[in-house]
N, C-alpha and C positions, 0 to 999 in steps of 0.2 A: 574639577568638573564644575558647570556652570549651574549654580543650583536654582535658576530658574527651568533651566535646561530637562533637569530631573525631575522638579515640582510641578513643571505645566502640564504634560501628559495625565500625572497623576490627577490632577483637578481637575482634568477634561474628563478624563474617567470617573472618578466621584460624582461629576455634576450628571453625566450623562445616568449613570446608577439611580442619583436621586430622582430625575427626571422619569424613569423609566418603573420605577418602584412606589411613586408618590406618594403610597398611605406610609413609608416606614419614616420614623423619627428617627434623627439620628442622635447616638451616643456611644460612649465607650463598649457597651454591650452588643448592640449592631454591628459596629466595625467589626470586634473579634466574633461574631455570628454570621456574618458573610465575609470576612476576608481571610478566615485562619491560614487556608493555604497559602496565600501569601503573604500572611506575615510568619508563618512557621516551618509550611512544608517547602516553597521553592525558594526561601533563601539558606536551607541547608543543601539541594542541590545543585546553587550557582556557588555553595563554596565547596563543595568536591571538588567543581570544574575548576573553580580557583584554583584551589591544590593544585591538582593536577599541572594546568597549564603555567601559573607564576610561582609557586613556592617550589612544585616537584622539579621543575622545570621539565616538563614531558615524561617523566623515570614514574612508576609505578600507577601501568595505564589500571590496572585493576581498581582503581579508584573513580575511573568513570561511571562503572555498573552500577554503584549507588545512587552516582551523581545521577546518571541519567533516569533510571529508577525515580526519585524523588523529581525530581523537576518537570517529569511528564505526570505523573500524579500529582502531584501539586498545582499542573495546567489545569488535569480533567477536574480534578477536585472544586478546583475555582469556578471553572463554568455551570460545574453541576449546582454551586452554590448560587451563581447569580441568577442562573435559570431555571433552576429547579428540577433537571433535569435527570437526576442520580440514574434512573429506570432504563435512559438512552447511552448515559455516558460509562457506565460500568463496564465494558469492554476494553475502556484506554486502560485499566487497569496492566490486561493482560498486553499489549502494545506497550507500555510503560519496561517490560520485562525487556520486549524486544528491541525498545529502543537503548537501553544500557546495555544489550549482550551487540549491538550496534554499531556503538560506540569504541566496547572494547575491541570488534574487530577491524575497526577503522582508524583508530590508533593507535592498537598493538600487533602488526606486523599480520593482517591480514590472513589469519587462521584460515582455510576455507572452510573449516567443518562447523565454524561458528554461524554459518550463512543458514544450516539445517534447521536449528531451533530459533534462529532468527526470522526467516522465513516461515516456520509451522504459526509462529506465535503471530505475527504479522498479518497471516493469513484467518486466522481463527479470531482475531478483531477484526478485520475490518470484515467479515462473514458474519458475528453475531452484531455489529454496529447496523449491518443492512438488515438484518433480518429484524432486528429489533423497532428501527427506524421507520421501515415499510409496515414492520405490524402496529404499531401508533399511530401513523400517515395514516394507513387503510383504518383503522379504530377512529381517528378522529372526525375523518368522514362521513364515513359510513354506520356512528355508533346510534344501536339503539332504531336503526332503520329497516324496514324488510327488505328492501332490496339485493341485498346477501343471500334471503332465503328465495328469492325469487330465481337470481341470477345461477345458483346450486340447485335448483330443480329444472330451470333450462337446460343447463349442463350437465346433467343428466339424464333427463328426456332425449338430449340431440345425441349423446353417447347410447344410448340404450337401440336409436333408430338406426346409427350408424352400424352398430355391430348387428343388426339383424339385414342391413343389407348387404353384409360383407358374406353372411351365411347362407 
């Protein structure tokens, strides 16, 4: 591999971090303070996929659920770290399950019954990523303003007028 190939990406990345982070210094401490996931957690789940794919040669798919497990934690992890984000991102947790039970039914002979829990989990992040998402959106907005309490005493009043004409 062309190890400019490898290295530029990575530099465009650092400089863009630097750029975006200004006040941090960098040193050996910062690096391992914002990149542990990737230097710890997603390259043990690109070597399950190794396994898996060059050494197993395709034979023991059960090695994916970790892999994939790890490498999508390892994603949300990273971002949670460069953005700060932990509070929005902690649902990939639960999508990180689904993404290795995924896996294993994608390249181990297509279980149907693997699609149930693949599917509840699937469902139940990306449900607490929106609810979580929109309550931050609407917090950020709207924090600390009365218009909340304005808008909840309209909607109220027009609900209360409603149901006495309906009576």
């Amino acid at each position: 591999m062309n190890r400019s190939a490898f290295l530029g990406p990575i530099l465009i990345f650092l400089g863009i971090f630097m750029f975006l982070k200004g006040e941090i210094t960098f040193n050996t401490g910062t690096i391992f303070e914002y990149f542990w996931p990737t230097l710890f957690v997603i390259p043990v789940g690109v070597f399950f996929h190794w396994l898996y794919f060059i050494i197993l040669q395709r034979r023991g798919v059960g090695i994916l659920v970790p892999g994939g497990i790890l490498l999508t934690a390892g994603v949300i992890c990273q971002m949670s770290m460069l953005f700060d984000i932990w509070h929005l991102m902690w649902p990939g947790f639960i999508l990180a399950v689904a993404v290795g039970l995924f896996e294993l039914y994608w390249f181990g002979g297509r279980n149907k019954w693997l699609l149930i829990p693949i599917n509840i989990l699937t469902v139940m992040s990306l449900l607490f990523f929106a609810i979580f998402s929109i309550g931050f959106i609407f917090g950020r907005f709207f924090h600390n303003q009365p218009i909340i309490a304005i808008v909840l005493i309209i909607a109220g009043v027009l609900m209360m007028f409603m149901r006495n004409r309906e009576s």
